[in-house]
C-alpha positions in Angstrom: -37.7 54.4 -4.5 -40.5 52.1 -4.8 -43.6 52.0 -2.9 -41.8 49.2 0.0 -38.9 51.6 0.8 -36.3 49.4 -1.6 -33.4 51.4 -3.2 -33.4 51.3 -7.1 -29.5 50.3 -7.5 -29.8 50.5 -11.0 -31.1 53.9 -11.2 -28.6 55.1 -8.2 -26.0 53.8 -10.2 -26.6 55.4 -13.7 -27.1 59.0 -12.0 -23.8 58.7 -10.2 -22.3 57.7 -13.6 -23.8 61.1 -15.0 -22.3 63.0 -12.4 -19.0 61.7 -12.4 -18.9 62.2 -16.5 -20.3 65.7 -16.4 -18.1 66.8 -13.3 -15.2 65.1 -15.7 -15.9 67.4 -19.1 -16.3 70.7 -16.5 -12.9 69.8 -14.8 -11.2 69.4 -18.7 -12.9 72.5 -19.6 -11.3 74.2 -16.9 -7.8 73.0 -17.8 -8.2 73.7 -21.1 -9.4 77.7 -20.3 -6.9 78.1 -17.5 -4.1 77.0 -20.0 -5.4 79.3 -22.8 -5.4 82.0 -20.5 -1.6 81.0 -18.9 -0.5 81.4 -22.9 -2.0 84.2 -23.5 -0.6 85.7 -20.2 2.9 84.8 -21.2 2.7 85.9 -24.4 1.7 89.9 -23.7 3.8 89.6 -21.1 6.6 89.2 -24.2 4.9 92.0 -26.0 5.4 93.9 -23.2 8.7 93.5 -22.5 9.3 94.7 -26.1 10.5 91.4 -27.6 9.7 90.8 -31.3 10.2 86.7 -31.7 7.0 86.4 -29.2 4.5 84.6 -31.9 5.9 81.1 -34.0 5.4 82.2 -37.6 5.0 78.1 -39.5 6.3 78.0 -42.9 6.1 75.3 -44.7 9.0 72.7 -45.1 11.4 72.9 -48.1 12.1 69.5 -49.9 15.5 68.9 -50.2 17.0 70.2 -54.1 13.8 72.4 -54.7 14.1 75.8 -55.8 13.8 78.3 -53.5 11.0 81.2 -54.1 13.2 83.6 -53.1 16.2 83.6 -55.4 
């Protein structure tokens, strides 16, 4: 505020802008750790239960007429 009791609009309106960014990145960091922890819950729960086909093993793609390595 300056000296005559005006309100700096400029200044009000960049802090709000901070605020709303930083309350933003904490609500997608919360998403992002509560979904981590929902996949991790599900997936001891399949340990658990005894299943073996709980984790996605990738393996690469084979192209079409290629040799296979194990034959």
């Amino acid at each position: 505020m300056s000296d005559n009791g005006e309100i700096d609009y400029a200044h009000r309106n960049t802090v709000n802008l901070v605020a709303v960014i930083g309350l933003l990145a904490l609500a997608i960091i919360v998403i992002v750790t509560l979904n981590m922890l929902d996949r991790q819950r599900k997936t001891q729960r399949c340990v658990d239960s005894g299943r073996r086909d709980c984790f996605a093993i990738e393996t690469p793609p084979v192209a079409q007429g290629a040799p296979r390595a194990d034959r």
